[in-house]
Structure formats: C-alpha cells, structure tokens
C-alpha positions in Angstrom: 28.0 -3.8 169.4 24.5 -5.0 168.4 23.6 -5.8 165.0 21.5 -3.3 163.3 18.9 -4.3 161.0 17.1 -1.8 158.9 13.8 -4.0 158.2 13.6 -4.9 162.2 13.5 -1.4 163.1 10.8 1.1 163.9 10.0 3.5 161.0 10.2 7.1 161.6 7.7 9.3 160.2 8.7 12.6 158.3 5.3 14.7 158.7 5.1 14.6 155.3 1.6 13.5 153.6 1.0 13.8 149.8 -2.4 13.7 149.0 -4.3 11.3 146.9 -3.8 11.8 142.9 -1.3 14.2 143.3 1.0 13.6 140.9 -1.4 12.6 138.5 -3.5 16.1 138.4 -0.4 18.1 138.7 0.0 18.4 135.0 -3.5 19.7 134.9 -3.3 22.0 138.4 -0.1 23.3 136.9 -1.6 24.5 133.3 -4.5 26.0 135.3 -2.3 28.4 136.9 -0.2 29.5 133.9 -1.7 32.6 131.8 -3.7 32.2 128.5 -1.0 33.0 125.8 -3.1 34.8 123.5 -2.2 34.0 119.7 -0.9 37.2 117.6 -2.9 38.0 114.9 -1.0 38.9 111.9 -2.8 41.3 109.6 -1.9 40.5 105.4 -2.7 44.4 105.0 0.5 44.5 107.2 2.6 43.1 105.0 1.5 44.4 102.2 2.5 48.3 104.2 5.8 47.8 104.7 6.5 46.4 100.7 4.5 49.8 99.8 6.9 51.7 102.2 9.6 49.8 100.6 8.5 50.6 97.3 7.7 54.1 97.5 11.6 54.7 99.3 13.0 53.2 96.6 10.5 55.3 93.7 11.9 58.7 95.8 15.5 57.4 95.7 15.0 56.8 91.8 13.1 59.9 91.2 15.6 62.0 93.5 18.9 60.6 92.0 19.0 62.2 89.0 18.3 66.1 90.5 21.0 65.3 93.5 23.3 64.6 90.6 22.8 67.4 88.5 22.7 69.6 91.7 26.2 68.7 92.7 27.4 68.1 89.4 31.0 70.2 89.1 31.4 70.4 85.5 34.5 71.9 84.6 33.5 72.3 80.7 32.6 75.1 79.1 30.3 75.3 76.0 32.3 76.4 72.9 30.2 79.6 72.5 30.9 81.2 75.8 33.8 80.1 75.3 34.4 82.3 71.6 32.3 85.0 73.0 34.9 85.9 76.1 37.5 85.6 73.8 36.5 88.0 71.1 35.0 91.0 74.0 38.1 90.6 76.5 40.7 89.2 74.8 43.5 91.6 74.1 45.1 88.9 71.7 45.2 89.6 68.5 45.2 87.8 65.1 48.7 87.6 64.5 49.7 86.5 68.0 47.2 83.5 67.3 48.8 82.6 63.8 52.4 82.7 65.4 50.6 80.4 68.3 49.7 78.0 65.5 51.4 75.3 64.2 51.5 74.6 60.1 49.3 72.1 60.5 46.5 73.7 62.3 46.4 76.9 60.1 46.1 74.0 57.3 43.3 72.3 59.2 41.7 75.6 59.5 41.5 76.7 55.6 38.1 76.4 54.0 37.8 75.2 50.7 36.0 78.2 48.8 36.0 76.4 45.1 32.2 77.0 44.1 31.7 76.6 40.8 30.1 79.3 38.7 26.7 77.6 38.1 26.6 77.8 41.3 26.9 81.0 42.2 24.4 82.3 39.0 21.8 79.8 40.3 22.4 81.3 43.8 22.1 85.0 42.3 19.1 84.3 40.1 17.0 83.0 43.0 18.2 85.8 45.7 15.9 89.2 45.2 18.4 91.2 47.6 20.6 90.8 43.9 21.5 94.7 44.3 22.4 93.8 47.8 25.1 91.4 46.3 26.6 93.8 43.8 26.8 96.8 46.2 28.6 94.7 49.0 
C-alpha cells in the first residue's frame, strides 16, 4: 500500500466562497433585518385608574354591607310590646292560670312597692287641677 500524506496531496475544493467581511458585518446585517421593538408607553393616569377602581369597589362593598345585612337579617326576637299586645287580644289565658304558672319567687319579683308617703300624695293633689277628677275616681 502507498503512504498517504495529507499535506502532499491535492486539495479539493467545496464550491463554497464566503465573502469578504462577512463575519464581521453579520452582527450588523442581522439587526438590520430584525423589526423595530417599539417601547410601551406606560401612562401614570393608568395607574392611578385602576387604584380608583379599586377604591370605589371597595367604598360600594362598605356602603352595601350594612343593607345586605339588614336585608337578610333573620331575627327571631320579638319586641316586648308586640309581644304584650298578642297576648292581651288573643290570648284565652287568664290571670289565674298565669299566677298558678308562676313560681313564688316571680310573683315576689313582680310586687310593686306602693309606700308613698302622705306629703307626697297632698303635694301631688295640690298641684293637679283635675282634683275633682281624683275624688270621683
């Protein structure tokens, strides 16, 4: 076999040619050829929209809170005079089945104290005018 020796040897070309200063004005070819990014603008009146959005959500929230409560508000109290009133039209209880209802101590709790003294009473009198009304009653 003959000795093969790569400097001795005829070149072969590839067809290939790159041309003069390519690589060094590829950089700028390239940036050429790429589309202008156009900077966003950001506007400060923006910003300031959406913390006006946020604060007028939240002022509705606030001022919508206390009517959504009351609104769906079950209360199972009843005020003490509605209360009295049904009992003395359609109650068919009378006073005596309350008293035997009643423990000692609550018919206690519910005694008033009626010692007025006579001065009182004459100082009362003297500065009523319905005084007739008083003695016919």
């Amino acid at each position: 076999m003959k000795t093969f020796k790569l400097d001795t040897e005829p070149k072969i070309n590839t067809g290939f040619i790159v041309p003069e200063n390519y690589f060094e004005d590829f950089s700028a070819k390239m940036m050429q050829q790429l589309p202008k990014k156009e900077t966003k603008i950001i506007s400060i009146f923006g910003r300031k929209k959406n913390w006006m959005y946020a604060a007028a959500a939240i002022l509705i929230l606030a001022l919508s809170l206390p009517i959504y409560t009351n609104f769906f508000s079950h209360s199972s109290e009843i005020d003490e005079a509605t209360l009295e009133n049904y009992i003395s039209y359609h109650s068919t209880v009378s006073d005596t089945d309350l008293l035997n209802l009643l423990d000692e101590q609550d018919i206690q709790k519910m005694s008033v104290d009626m010692d007025i003294e006579d001065i009182t009473i004459e100082n009362e009198l003297s500065q009523s005018n319905n005084l007739e009304q008083y003695l016919l009653n």
